[in-house]
C-alpha positions as CSV (number, residue, x, y, z in Angstrom):
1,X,-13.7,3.3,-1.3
2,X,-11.9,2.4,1.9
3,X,-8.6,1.6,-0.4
4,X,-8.8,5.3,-2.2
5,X,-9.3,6.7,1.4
6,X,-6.4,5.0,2.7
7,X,-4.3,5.8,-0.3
8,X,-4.9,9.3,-0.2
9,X,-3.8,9.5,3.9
10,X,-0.6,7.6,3.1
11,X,-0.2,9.7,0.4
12,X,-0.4,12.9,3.0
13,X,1.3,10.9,5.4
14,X,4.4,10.2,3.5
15,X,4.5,13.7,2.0
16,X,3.8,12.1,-1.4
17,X,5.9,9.3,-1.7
18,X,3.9,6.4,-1.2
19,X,0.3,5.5,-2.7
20,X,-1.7,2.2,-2.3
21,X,-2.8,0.0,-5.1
22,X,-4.5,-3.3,-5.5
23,X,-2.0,-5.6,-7.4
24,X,-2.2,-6.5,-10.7
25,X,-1.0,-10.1,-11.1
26,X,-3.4,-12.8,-10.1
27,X,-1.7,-14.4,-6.9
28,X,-2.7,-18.4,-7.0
29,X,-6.5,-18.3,-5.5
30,X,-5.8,-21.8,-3.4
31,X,-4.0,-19.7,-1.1
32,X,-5.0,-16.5,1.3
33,X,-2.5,-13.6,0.6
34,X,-4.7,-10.5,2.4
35,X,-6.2,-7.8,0.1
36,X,-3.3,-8.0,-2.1
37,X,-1.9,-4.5,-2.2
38,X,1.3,-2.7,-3.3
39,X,2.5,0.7,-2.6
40,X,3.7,2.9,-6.1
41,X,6.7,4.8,-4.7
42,X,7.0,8.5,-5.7
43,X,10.6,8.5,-5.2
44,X,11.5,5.4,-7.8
45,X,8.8,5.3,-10.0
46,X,8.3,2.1,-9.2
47,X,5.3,-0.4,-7.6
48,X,6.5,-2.3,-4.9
49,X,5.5,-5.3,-2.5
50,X,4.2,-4.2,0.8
51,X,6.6,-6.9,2.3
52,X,9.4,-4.4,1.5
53,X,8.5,-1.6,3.7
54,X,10.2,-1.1,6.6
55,X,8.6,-0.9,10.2
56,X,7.7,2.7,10.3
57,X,6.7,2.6,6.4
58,X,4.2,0.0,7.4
59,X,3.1,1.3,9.9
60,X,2.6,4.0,8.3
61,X,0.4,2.1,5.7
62,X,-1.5,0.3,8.6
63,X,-2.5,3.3,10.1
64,X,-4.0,4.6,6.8
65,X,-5.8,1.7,6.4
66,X,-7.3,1.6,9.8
67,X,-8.5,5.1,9.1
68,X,-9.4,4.7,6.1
């Protein structure tokens, strides 16, 4: 619920370009990588590493997460 939340403010927040999505390849479980997210990208088409954002995309994402 709190991912759909967020996903739909970043969504408004970014004027549609950017969405947030759980990821879809299993990540080795020994290690801790976070909630394991990525953002689809409007604009390319394309899912994308939250790494790749730069520092007002992710804040951007932060903030929708802390409200969502």
């Amino acid at each position: 619920d709190i991912l759909v939340s967020a996903s739909q403010r970043l969504n408004m927040m970014s004027r549609g370009r950017y969405t947030l999505q759980r990821s879809l390849q299993r990540s080795d479980r020994r290690k801790s990588f976070g909630l394991d997210l990525e953002i689809f990208d409007a604009y390319t088409g394309n899912q994308r590493n939250v790494s790749t954002l730069s520092g007002g995309e992710s804040f951007l994402a932060a903030l929708s997460l802390a409200l969502g």
